[in-house]
N, C-alpha and C positions, 0 to 999 in steps of 0.2 A: 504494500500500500504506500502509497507515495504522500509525504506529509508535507501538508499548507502552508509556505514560507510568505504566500502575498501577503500588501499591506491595504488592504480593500476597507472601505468607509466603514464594514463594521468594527473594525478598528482602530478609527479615532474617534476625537473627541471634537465636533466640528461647530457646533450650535452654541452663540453666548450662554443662553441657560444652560446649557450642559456645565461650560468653563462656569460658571456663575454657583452651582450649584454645588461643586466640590469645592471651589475657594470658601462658600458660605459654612462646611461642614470644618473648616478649621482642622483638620488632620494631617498636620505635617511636619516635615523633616526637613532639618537643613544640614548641609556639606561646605567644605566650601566651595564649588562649582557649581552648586546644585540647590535649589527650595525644592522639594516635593511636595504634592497634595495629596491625595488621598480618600476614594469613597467607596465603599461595596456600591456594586451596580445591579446585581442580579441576575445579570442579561446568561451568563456563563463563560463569559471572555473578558480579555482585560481589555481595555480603551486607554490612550495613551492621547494628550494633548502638549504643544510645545508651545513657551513661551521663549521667547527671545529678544529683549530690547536695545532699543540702538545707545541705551546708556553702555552697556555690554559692549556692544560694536558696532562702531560707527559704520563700516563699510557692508554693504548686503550683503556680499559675497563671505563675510567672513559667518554672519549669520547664518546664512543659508545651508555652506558646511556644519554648521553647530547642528544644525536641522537635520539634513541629512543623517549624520551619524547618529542620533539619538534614534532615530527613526530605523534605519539600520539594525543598529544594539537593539530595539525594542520589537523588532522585528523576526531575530534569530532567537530572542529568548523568552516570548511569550507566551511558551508551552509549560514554562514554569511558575506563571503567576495564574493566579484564583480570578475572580470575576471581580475584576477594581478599576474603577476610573482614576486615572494618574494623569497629573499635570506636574507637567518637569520646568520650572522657571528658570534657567541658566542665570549666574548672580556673578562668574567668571567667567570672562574668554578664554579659550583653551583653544588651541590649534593641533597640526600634524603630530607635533614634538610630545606633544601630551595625551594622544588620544588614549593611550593603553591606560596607563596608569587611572585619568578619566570615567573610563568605562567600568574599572574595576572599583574604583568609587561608587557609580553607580545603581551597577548592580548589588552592590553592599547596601548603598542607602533602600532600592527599591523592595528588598526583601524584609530589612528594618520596617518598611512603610505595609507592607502588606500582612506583619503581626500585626502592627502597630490599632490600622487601620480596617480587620478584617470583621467586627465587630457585624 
């Protein structure tokens, strides 16, 4: 059986009240790269939304790589999280030079966030 690597709308988080609605539940983590949020969704799959501000990075292109990889990472290891709506706020710029390390952050913080938050 061949297992579902897309990242197709049922997993993100695309509608303001959606974003609105896990900021409002206040369940979060921070890193330093990283705020998480945090909300049981129900649905049976995780939901992942990104934020990325130009306080962060000025340049799109830098953002948009931020974007990507999170998207990415959220993409290869989604078979390990419960049914949770996650909003990743980046609070650091991170580039090439850092992604591992980064990602290993985390995936640290996200499984912190899905005890945390599994309620």
């Amino acid at each position: 059986m061949k297992a579902d690597f897309g990242f197709g709308k049922q997993y993100r988080i695309t509608k303001t009240d959606e974003y609105s609605s896990v900021f409002r539940l206040r369940c979060s983590l921070f890193s330093p790269h990283f705020q998480l949020y945090g909300k049981a969704n129900g649905l049976g799959r995780p939901r992942v939304g990104l934020v990325v501000g130009k306080k962060v990075a000025q340049r799109a292109v830098s953002r948009n790589y931020m974007k990507r990889t999170l998207r990415e990472f959220f993409r290869l290891t989604r078979a390990n999280y419960t049914s949770l709506d996650v909003v990743i706020l980046v609070r650091k710029r991170f580039g090439r030079a850092e992604r591992q390390e980064v990602l290993r952050e985390l995936a640290s913080i996200i499984h912190k966030l899905q005890v945390k938050c599994a309620d």
